[in-house]
N, CA and C of each residue as an Amber inpcrd file, in Angstrom:
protein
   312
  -4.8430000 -10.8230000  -6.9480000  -5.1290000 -10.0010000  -5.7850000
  -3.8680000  -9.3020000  -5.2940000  -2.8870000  -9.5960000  -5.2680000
  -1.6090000  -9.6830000  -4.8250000  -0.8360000  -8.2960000  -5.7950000
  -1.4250000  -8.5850000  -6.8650000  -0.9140000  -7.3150000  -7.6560000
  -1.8000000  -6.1720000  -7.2830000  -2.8400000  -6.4060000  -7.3680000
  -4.0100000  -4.7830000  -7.0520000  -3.3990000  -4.6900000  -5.5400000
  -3.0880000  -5.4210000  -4.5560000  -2.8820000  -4.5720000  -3.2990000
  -1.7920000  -4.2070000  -4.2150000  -0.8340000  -4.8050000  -4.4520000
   0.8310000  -3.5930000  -4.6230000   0.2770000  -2.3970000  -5.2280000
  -0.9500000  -2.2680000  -6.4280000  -1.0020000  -0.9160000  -7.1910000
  -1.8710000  -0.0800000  -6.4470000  -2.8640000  -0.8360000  -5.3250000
  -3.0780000   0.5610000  -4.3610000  -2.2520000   1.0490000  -3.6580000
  -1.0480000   0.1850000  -3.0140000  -0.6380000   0.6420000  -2.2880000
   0.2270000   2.0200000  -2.8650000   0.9480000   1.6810000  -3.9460000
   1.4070000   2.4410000  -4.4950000   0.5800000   3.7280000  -5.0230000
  -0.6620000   3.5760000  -5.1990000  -1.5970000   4.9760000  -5.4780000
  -2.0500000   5.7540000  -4.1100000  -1.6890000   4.8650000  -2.6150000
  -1.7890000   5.8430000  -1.7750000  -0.5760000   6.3610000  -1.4110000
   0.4700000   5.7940000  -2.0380000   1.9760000   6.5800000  -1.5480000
   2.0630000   7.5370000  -2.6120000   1.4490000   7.2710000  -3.6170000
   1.2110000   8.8380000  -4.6960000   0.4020000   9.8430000  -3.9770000
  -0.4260000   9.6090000  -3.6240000  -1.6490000  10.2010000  -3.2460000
  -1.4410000  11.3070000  -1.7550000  -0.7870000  10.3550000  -0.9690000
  -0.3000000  10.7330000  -0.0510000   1.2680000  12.4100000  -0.5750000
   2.1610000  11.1780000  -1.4780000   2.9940000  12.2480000  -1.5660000
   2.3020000  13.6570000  -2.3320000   1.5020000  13.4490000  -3.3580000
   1.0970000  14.9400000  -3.9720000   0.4890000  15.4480000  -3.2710000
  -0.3310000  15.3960000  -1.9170000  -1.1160000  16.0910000  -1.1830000
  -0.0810000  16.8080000  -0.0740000   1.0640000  16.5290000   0.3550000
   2.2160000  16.9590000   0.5840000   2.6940000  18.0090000  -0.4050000
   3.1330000  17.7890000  -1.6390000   3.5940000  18.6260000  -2.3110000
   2.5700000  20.0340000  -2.2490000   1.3710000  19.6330000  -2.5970000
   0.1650000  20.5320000  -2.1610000   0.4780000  21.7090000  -1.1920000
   0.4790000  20.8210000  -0.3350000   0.4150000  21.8600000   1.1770000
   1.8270000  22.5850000   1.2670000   2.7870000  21.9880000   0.8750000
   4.4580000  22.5550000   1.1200000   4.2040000  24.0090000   1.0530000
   3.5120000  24.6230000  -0.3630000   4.0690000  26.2680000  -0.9310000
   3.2080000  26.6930000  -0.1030000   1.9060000  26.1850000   0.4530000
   1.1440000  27.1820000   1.0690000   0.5320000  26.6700000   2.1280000
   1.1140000  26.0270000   2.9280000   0.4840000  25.8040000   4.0040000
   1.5260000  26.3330000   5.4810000   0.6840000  26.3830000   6.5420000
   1.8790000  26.9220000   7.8830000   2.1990000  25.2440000   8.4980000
   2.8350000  25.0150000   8.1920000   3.4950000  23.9470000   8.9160000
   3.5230000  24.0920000  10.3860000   3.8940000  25.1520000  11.2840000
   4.1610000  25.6270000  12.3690000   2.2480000  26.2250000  13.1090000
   1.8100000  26.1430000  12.2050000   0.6450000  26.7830000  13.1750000
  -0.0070000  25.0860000  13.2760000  -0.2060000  23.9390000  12.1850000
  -0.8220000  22.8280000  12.7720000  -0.2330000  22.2850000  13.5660000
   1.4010000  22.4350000  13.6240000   2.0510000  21.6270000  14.5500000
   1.4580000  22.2910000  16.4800000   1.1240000  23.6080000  16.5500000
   0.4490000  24.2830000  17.2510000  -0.7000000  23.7620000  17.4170000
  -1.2560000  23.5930000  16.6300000  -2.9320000  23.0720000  16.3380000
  -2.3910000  21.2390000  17.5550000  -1.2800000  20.9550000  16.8910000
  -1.7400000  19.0540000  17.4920000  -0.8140000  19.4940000  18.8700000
  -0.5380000  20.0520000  19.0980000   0.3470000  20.5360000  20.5500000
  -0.7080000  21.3400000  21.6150000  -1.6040000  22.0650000  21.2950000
  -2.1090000  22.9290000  22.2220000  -3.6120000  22.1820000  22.6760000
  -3.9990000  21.3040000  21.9180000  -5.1940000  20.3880000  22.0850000
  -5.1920000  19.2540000  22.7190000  -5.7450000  18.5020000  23.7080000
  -5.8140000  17.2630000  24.1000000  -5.9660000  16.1490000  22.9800000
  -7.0500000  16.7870000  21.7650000  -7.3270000  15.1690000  20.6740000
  -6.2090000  15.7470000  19.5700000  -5.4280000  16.7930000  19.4360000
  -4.1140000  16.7390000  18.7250000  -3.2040000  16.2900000  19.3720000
  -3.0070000  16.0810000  20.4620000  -2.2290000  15.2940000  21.2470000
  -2.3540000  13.6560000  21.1250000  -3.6840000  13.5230000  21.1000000
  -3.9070000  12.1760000  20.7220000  -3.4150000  11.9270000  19.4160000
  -4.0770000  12.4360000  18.3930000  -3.8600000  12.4680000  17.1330000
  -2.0530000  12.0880000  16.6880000  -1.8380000  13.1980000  17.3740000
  -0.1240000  13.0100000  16.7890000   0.7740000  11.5990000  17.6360000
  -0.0320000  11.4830000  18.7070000   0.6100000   9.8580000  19.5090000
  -0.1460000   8.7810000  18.9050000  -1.3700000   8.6800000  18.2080000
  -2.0290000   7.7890000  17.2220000  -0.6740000   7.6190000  15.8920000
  -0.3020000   8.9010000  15.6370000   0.4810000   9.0790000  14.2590000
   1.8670000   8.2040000  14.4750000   2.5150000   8.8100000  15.2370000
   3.7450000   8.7140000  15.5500000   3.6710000   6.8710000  15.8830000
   2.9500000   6.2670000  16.9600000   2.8570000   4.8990000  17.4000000
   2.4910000   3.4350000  15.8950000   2.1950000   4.5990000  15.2400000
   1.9710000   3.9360000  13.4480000   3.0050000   3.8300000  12.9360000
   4.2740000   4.9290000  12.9620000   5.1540000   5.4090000  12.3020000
   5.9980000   3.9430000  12.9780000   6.0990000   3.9630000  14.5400000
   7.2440000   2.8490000  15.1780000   6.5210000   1.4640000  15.1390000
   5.0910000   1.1580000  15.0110000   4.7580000   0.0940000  14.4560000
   5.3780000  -0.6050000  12.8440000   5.1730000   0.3950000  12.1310000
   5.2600000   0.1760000  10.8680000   6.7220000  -0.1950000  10.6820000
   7.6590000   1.2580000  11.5230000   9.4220000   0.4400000  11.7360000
   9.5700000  -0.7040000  11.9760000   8.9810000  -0.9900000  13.1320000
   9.0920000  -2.4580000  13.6190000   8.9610000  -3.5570000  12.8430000
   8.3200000  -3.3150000  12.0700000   7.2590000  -4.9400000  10.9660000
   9.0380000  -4.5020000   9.6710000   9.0340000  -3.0050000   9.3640000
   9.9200000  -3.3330000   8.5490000  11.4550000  -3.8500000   8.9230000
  11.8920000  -3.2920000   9.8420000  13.2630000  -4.2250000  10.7400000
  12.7780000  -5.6380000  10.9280000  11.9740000  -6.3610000  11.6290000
  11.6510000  -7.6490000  11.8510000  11.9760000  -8.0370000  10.3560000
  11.1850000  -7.5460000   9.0100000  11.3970000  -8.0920000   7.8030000
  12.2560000  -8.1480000   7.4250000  13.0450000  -7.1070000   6.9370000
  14.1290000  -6.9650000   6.1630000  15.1040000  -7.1520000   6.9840000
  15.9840000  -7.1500000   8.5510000  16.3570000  -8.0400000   8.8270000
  18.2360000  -7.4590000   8.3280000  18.0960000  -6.3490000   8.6350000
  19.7810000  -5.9560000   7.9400000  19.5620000  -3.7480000   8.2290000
  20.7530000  -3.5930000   7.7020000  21.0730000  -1.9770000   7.7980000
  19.8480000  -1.3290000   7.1500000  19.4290000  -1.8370000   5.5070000
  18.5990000  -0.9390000   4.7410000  17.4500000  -0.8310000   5.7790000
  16.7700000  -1.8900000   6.6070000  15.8040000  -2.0290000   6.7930000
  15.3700000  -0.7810000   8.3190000  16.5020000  -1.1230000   8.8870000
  16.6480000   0.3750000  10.0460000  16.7510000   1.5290000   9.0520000
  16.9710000   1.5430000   8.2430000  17.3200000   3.0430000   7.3350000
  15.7260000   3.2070000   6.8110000  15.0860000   2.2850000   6.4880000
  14.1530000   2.5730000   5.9630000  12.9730000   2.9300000   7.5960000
  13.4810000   2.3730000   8.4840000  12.2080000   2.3600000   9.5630000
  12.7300000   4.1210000  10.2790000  13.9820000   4.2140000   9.9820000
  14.3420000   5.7530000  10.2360000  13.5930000   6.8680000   9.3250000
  13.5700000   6.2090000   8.1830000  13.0490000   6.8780000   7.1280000
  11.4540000   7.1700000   7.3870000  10.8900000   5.8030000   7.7960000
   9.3130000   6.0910000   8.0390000   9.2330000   7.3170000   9.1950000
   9.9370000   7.2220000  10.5520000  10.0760000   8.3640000  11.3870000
   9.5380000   9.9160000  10.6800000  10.8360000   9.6350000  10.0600000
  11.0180000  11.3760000   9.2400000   9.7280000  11.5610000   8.2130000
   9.7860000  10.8910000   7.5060000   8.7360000  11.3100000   6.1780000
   7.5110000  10.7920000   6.3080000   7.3880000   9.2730000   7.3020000
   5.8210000   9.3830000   7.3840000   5.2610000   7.8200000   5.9490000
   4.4270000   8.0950000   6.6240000   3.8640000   6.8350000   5.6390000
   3.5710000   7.0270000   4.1700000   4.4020000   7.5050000   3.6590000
   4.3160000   7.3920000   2.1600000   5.5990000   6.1790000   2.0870000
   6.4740000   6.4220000   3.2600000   7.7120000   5.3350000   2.9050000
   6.5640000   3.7210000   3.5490000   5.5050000   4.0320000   3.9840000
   4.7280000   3.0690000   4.9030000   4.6800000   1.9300000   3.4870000
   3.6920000   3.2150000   2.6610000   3.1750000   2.4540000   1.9810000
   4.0850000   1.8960000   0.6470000   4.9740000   2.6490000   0.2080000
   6.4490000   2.1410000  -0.6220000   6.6630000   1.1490000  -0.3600000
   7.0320000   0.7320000   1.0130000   7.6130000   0.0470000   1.2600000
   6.2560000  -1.7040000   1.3010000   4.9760000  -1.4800000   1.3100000
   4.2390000  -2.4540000   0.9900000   3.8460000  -2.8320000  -0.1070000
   4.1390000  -1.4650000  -1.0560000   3.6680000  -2.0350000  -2.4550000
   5.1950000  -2.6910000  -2.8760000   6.4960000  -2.9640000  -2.6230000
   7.5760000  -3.4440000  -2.7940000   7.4370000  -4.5170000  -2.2820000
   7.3970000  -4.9870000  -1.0490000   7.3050000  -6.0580000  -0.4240000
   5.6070000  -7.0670000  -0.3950000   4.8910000  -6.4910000  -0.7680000
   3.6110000  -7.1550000  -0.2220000   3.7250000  -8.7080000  -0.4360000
   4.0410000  -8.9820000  -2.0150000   4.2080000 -10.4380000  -2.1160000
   4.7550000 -11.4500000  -1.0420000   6.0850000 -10.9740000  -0.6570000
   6.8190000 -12.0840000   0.3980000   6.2790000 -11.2210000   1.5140000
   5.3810000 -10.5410000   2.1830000   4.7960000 -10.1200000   3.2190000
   3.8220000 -11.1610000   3.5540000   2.6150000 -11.1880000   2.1890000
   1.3950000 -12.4770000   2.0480000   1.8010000 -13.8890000   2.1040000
   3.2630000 -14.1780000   1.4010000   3.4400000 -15.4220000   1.3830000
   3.7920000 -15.4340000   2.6700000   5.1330000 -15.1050000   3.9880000
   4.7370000 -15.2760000   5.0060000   3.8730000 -15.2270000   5.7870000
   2.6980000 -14.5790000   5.8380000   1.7770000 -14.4890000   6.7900000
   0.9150000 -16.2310000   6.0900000   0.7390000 -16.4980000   5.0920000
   0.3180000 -17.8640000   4.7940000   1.2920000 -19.0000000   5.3290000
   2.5400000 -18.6080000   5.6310000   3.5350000 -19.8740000   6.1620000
   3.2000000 -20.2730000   7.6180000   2.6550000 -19.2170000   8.0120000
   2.5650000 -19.0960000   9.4990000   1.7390000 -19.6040000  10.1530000
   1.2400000 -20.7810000  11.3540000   0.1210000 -21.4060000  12.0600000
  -0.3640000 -19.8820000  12.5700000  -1.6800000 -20.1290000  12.2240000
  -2.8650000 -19.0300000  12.9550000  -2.7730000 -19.5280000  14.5750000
């Protein structure tokens, strides 16, 4: 089980990154950022996004526990959850084995 989560995770940080590459040559970057700025549920939307982005920092600083691990939760900031999910298909194993160490 432990291996199929790491290889989805890793097929949505593919998945994620080529749909990026996608949009780069032809998409307006500046008119959706308009789009989640001028709307009340893009407003939501992008504080849904962003509160994922400093969740996800958080779990990775608590883990890793050193410099890489702020570099990497800086990293989720900027680029977004493709580093989300990198960073679970790398770690998932000692992610599962702690959450099993732990009293419910």
């Amino acid at each position: 089980m432990s291996a199929a989560l790491r290889i989805a995770f890793a097929i949505l940080a593919l998945g994620l990154a080529g749909l990026i590459l996608i949009a780069l040559p032809g998409g307006d970057g500046g008119a959706a950022i308009n789009f989640l700025t001028a709307t009340p549920w893009g407003r939501v939307t992008t504080a849904d996004l962003y509160i994922g982005f400093i969740l996800s920092g958080a779990l990775v600083i608590a883990f890793e526990r050193n410099v890489p691990g702020v570099v990497l939760a800086v990293a989720i900031l900027l680029l977004g959850n493709v580093v989300t999910a990198l960073w679970f298909a790398w770690r998932w194993p000692e992610l599962a084995a702690s959450f099993k160490r732990r009293p419910a």
